[in-house]
C-alpha positions as a printed Julia matrix, in Angstrom:
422×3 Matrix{Float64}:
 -43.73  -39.38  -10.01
 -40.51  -40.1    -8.3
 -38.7   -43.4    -8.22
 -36.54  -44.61   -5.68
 -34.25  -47.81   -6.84
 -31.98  -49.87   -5.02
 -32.15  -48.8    -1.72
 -32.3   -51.35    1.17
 -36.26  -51.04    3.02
 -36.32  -50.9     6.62
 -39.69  -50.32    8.12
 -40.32  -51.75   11.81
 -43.94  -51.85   11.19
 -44.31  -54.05    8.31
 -40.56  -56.1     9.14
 -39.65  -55.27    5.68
 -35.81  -55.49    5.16
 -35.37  -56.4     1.76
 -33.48  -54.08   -1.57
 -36.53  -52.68   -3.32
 -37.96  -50.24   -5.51
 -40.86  -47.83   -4.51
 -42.91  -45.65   -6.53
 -44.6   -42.11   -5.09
 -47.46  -40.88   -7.3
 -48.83  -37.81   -6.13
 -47.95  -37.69   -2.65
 -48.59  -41.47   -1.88
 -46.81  -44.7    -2.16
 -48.09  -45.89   -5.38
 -46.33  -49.35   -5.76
 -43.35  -51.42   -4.06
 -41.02  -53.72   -6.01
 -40.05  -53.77   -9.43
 -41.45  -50.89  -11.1
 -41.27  -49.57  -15.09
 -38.9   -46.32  -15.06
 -40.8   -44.96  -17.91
 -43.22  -41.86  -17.34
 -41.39  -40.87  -14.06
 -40.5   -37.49  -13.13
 -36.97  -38.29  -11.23
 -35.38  -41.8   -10.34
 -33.06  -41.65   -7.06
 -30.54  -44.23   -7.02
 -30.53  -45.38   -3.45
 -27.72  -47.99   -4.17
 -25.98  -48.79   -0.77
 -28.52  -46.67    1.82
 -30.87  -47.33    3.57
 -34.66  -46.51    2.73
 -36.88  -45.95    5.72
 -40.44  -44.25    6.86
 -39.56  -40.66    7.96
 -38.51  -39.6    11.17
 -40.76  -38.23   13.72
 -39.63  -36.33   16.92
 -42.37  -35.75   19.88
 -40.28  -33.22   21.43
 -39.03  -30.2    19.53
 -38.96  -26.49   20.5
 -39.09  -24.54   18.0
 -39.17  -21.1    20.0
 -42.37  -19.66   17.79
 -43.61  -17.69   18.77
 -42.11  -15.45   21.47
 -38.16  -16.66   20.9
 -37.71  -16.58   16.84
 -33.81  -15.17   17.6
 -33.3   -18.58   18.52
 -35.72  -20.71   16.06
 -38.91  -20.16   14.17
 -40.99  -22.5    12.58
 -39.18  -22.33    9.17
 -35.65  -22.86   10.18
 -36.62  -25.14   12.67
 -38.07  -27.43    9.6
 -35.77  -26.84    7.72
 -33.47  -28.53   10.31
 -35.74  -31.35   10.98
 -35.33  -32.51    7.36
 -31.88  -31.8     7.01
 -31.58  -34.67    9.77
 -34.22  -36.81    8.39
 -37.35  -35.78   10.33
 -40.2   -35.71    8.42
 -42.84  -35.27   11.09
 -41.87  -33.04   14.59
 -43.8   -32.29   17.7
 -43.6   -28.89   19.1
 -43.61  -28.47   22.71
 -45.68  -25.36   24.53
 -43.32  -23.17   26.65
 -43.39  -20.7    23.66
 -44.2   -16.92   24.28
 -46.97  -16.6    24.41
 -47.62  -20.12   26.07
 -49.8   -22.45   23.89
 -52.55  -22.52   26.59
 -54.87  -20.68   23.95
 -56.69  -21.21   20.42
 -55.45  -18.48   19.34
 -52.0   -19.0    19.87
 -52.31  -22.57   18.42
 -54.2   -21.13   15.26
 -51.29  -19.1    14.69
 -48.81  -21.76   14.86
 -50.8   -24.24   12.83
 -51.17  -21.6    10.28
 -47.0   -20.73   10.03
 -47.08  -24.83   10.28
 -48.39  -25.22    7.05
 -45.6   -23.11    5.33
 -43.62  -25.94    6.46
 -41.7   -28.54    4.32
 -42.81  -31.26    7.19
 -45.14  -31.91    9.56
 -45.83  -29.35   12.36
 -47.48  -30.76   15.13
 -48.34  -28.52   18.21
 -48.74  -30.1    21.95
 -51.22  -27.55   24.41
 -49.98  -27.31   27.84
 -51.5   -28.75   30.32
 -52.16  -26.38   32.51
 -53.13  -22.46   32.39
 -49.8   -20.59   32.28
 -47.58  -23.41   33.47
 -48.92  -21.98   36.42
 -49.32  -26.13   37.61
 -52.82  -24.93   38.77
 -56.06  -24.72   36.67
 -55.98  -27.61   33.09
 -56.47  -25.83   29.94
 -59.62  -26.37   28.43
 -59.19  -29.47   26.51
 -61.6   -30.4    23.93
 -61.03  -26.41   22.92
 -57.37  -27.32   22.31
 -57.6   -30.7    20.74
 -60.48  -29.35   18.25
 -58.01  -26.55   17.5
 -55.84  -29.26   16.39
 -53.47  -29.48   19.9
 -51.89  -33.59   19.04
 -51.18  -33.81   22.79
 -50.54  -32.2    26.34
 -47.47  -30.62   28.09
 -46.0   -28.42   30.48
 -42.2   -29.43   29.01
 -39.56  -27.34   30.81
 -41.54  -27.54   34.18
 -42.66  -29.81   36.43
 -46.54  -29.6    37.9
 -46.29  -30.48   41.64
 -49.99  -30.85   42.45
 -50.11  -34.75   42.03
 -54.66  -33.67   42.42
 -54.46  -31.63   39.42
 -52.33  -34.38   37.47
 -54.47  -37.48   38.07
 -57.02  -34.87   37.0
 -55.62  -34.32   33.66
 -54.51  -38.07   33.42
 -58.07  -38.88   33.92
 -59.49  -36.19   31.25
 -56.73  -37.31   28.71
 -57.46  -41.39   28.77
 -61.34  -39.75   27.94
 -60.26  -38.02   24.95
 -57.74  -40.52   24.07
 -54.31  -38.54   24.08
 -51.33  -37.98   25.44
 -49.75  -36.42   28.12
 -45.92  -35.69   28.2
 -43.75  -34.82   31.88
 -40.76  -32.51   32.53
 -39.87  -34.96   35.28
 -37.48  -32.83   37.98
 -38.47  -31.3    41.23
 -37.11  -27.8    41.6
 -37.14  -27.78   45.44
 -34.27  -30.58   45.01
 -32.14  -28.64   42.46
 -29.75  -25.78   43.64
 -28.31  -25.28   39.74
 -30.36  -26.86   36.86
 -28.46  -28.48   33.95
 -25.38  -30.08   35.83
 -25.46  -33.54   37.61
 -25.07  -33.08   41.17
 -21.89  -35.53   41.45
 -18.16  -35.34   40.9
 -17.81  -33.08   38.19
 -20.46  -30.39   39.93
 -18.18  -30.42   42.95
 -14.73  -29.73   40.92
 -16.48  -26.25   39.53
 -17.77  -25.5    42.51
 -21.46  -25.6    41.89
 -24.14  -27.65   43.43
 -26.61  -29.06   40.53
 -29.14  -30.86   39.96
 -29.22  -34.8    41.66
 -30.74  -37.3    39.84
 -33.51  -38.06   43.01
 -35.11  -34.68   41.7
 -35.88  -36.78   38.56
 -36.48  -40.29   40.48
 -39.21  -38.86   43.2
 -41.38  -37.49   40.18
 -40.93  -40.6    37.85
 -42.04  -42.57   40.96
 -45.11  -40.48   41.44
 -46.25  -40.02   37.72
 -45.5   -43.35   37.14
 -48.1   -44.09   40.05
 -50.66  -41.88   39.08
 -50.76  -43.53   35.33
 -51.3   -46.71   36.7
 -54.16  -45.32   38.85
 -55.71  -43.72   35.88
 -54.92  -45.86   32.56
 -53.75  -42.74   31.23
 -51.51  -42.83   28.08
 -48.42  -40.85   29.67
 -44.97  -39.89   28.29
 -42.24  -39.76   30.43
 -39.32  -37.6    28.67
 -35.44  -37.14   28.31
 -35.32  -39.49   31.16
 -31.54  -39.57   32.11
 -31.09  -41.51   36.06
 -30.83  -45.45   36.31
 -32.87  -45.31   38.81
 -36.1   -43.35   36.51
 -35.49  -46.66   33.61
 -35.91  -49.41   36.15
 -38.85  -47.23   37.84
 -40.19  -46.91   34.68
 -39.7   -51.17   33.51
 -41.38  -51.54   36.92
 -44.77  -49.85   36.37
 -44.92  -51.24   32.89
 -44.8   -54.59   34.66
 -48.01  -53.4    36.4
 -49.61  -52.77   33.44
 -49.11  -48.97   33.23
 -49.49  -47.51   29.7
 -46.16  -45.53   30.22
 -43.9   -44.4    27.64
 -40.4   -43.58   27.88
 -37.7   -41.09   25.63
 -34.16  -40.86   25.49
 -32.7   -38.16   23.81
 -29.08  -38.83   22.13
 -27.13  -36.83   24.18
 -28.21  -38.79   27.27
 -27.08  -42.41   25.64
 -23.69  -41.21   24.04
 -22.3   -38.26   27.0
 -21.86  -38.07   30.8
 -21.46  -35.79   33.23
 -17.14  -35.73   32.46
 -18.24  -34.12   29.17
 -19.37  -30.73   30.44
 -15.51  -30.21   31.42
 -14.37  -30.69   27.72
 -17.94  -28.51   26.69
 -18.81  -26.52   28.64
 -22.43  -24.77   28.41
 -22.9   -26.61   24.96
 -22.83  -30.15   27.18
 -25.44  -28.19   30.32
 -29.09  -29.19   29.84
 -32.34  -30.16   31.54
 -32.24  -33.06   32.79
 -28.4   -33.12   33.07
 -25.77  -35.44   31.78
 -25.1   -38.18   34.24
 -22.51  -40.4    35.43
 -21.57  -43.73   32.8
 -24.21  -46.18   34.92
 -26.55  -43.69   34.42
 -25.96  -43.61   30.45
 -25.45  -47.52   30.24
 -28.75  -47.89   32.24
 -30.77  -45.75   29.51
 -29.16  -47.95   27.11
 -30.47  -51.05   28.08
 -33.49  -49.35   28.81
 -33.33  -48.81   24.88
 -32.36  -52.2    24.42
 -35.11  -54.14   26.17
 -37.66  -51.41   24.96
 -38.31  -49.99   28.29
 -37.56  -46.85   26.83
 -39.4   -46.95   23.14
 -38.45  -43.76   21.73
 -35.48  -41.41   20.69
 -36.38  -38.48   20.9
 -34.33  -34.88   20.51
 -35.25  -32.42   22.98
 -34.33  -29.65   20.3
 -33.7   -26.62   22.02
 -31.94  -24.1    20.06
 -29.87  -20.9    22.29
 -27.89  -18.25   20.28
 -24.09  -17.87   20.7
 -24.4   -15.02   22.94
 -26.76  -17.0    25.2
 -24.6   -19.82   26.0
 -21.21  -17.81   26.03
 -21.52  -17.05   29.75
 -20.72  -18.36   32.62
 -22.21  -21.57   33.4
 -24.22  -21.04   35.75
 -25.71  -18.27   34.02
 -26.03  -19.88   30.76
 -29.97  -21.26   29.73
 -30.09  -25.32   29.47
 -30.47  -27.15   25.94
 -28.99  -28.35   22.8
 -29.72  -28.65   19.46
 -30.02  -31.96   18.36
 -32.41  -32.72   15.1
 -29.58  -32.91   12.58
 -27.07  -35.41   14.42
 -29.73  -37.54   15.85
 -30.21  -40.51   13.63
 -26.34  -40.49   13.29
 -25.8   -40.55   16.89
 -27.92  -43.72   16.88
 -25.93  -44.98   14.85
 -22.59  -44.19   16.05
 -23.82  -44.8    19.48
 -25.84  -47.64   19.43
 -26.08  -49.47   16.15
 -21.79  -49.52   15.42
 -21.57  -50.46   19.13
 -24.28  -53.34   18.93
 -26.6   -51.99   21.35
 -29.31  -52.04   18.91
 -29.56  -53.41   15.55
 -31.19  -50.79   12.54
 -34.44  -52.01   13.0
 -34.97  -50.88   16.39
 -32.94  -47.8    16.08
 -35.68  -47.02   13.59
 -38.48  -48.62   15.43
 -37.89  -46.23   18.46
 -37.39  -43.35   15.85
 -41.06  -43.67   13.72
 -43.62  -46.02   14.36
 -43.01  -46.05   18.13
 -43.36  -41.65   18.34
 -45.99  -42.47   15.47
 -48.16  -44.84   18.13
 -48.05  -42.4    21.05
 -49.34  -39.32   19.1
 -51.94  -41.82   17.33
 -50.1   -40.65   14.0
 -50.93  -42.24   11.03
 -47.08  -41.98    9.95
 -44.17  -43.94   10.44
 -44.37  -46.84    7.94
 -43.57  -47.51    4.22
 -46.89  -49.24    2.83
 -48.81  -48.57   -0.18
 -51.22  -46.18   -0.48
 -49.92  -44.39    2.57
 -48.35  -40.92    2.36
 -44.68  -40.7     1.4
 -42.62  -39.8     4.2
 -39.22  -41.2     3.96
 -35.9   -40.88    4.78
 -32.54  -42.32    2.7
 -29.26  -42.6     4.67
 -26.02  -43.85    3.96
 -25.27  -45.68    7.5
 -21.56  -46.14    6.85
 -20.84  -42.49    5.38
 -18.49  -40.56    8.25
 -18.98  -36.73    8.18
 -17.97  -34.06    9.92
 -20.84  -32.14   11.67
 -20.05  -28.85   11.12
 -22.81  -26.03    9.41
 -26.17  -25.91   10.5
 -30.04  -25.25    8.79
 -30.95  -23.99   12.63
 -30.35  -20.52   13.4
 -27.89  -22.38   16.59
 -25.59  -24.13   16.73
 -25.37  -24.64   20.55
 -24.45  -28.59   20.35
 -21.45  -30.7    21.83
 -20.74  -32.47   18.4
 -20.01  -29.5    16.5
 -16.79  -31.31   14.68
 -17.63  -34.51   15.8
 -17.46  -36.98   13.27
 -20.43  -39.57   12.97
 -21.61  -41.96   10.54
 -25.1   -41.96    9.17
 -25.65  -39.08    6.46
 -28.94  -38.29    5.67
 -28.75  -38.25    1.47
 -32.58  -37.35    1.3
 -35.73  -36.72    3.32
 -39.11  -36.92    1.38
 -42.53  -35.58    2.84
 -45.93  -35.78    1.31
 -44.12  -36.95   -1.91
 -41.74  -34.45   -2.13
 -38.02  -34.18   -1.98
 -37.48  -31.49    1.06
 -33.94  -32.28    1.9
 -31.27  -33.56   -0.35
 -27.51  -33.63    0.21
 -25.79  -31.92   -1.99
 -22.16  -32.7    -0.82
């Protein structure tokens, strides 16, 4: 049995923001408030952090299996807890792609070496060929949480409202890689001002808009529970607070690099700051965060996407798009949003459990009795230096940044799988 004492409960779902004790027996929440310290197994003084449910990111590659230079399931766990992630969604454009059972069997079976939850997404189509949708119920009874073709787009809008229509049947997701190639002469880079200094012409934000616009469509035409992800134009958030107006059951992520960078930051970065979507200009990042604000966009999410040194260290052009981002995430939240009064810690944590919790139809993301114990303790006003890694990359702008928010200790299932040891 483990106690925790003193720390300050936040959980969104239950409104609970009060200093309290809990109690994990087994691998449950056994009790919540004052609580005998005799017969326990450890007590963590939580004195002056903040106790909240575990973090859960819907978008995560974790490069296994096909890429395990970059990531594998392990190390990519292991840096999912390090930043307070107790629960992660992997995304499909693995090698091979997880069109398959047997590709998903072998994931789920690695998964369960894990120290958190490893949750798989199928594609959505055959190949990320954009042409023929993946069997299904085969997938979801293989235990597939949700569908994707994350990293490209499908341009048959048919074979969409298709798989829109099949996935409000069966009562799960589906998330979008929102860009249209045939608008993009170099992925990763905003086409604007800081494109046309190095000479290159990227990727405009329309390429994201004219896909929003038609996904966002086709969910209202179908009912269909759809995600729309890393969204990163002004124009995508108020496309996407339009068709929620509607009545469209249309989701929206941000990741953290999109609501603290812009486009002037791949100057000072280089291929560390290139990524699809790109960074955009400051309306562009201002827009997302009012999107966060009035909860037109409902969930942080990281867009993990690990490249080795070698990888990146090329010319830009040249160099593959994507970050790392599970171990600064909550503390770029903070930094970002919560010290700069955008949000208050309620809704940064809202947008970072129970809200990823309700599209995946997770039982996670609160602190309640009798549930499982997946929680996270932070210090929000510790500054640290980000500087060594539990990935295998370090590919990230805020390498030496310093943020607040340390993560002191992540619990899953009852069990203590990160603690800081600084």
């Amino acid at each position: 049995m483990i106690i925790i004492k003193n720390g300050r409960l936040i959980d969104p779902k239950t409104k609970r923001d009060e200093v309290v004790d809990i109690l994990i027996k087994d691998n449950k929440i056994e009790k919540i408030g004052n609580i005998d310290e005799n017969s326990v197994d450890r007590i963590i003084d939580a004195k002056g952090c903040i106790v909240s449910p575990g973090l859960i990111d819907v978008h995560v590659h974790f490069r296994d299996p096909g890429f395990t230079h970059k990531e594998d399931i392990l190390t990519g766990s292991d840096s999912a807890a390090k930043g307070g992630f107790t629960t992660v969604v992997c995304m499909a454009n693995t090698n091979p792609i997880v069109d398959n059972e047997e590709t998903l069997d072998y994931i789920n079976e690695k998964a369960k070496l894990s120290p958190i939850n490893v949750l798989q997404a199928s594609a959505i189509t055959k190949g990320f060929k954009g042409k023929e949708i993946v069997d299904m119920d085969k997938m979801i009874k293989a235990g597939a949480v949700g569908f994707t073709d994350d990293g490209l787009p499908i341009m048959d809008s048919d074979i969409i409202l298709k798989a829109m229509n099949m996935a409000k049947e069966r009562n799960v997701p589906l998330s979008f890689h929102e860009e249209d190639p045939s608008l993009i002469t170099c992925a990763g880079i905003n086409d604007g001002k800081i494109s046309k200094q190095m000479g290159i012409v990227g990727a405009p934000n329309v390429a994201e808009d004219v896909m929003i616009s038609r996904d966002c469509m086709l969910a209202l035409k179908s009912g269909a529970k759809v995600n729309i992800q890393h969204i990163s134009s002004k124009n995508s958030v108020e496309m996407v607070r339009f068709i929620k107006k509607l009545g469209a059951n249309v989701y929206a992520e941000a990741t953290p690099h999109h609501f603290t960078l812009t486009e002037d930051d791949v100057l000072t970065y280089g291929t560390n700051a290139k990524m699809n979507p790109p960074l955009r200009t400051l309306e562009d990042k201002m827009a997302i965060i009012e999107g966060l604000k009035d909860d037109t966009i409902e969930i942080i999410a990281t867009d993990h996407a690990p490249h080795t040194y070698e990888e990146k260290n090329v010319e830009f052009v040249k160099a593959p798009s994507g970050i790392t981002g599970l171990e600064t995430a909550l503390s770029l939240g903070i930094t970002s949003l919560v010290k700069n009064n955008h949000l208050d810690m309620m809704k940064l944590i809202e947008k970072m459990t129970i809200n990823p919790a309700k599209l995946y139809n997770l039982e996670s993301g609160s602190i309640e009795e009798g549930k499982v114990a997946d929680i996270v303790i932070f210090d929000e006003n510790e500054e640290f230096v980000v500087d060594k890694f539990a990935s295998k990359c370090e590919n990230t702008p805020f390498k030496g940044h310093k943020l607040f928010g340390k993560v002191k200790y992540t619990i899953c299932c009852g069990k203590v799988v990160f603690e800081d040891k600084k």
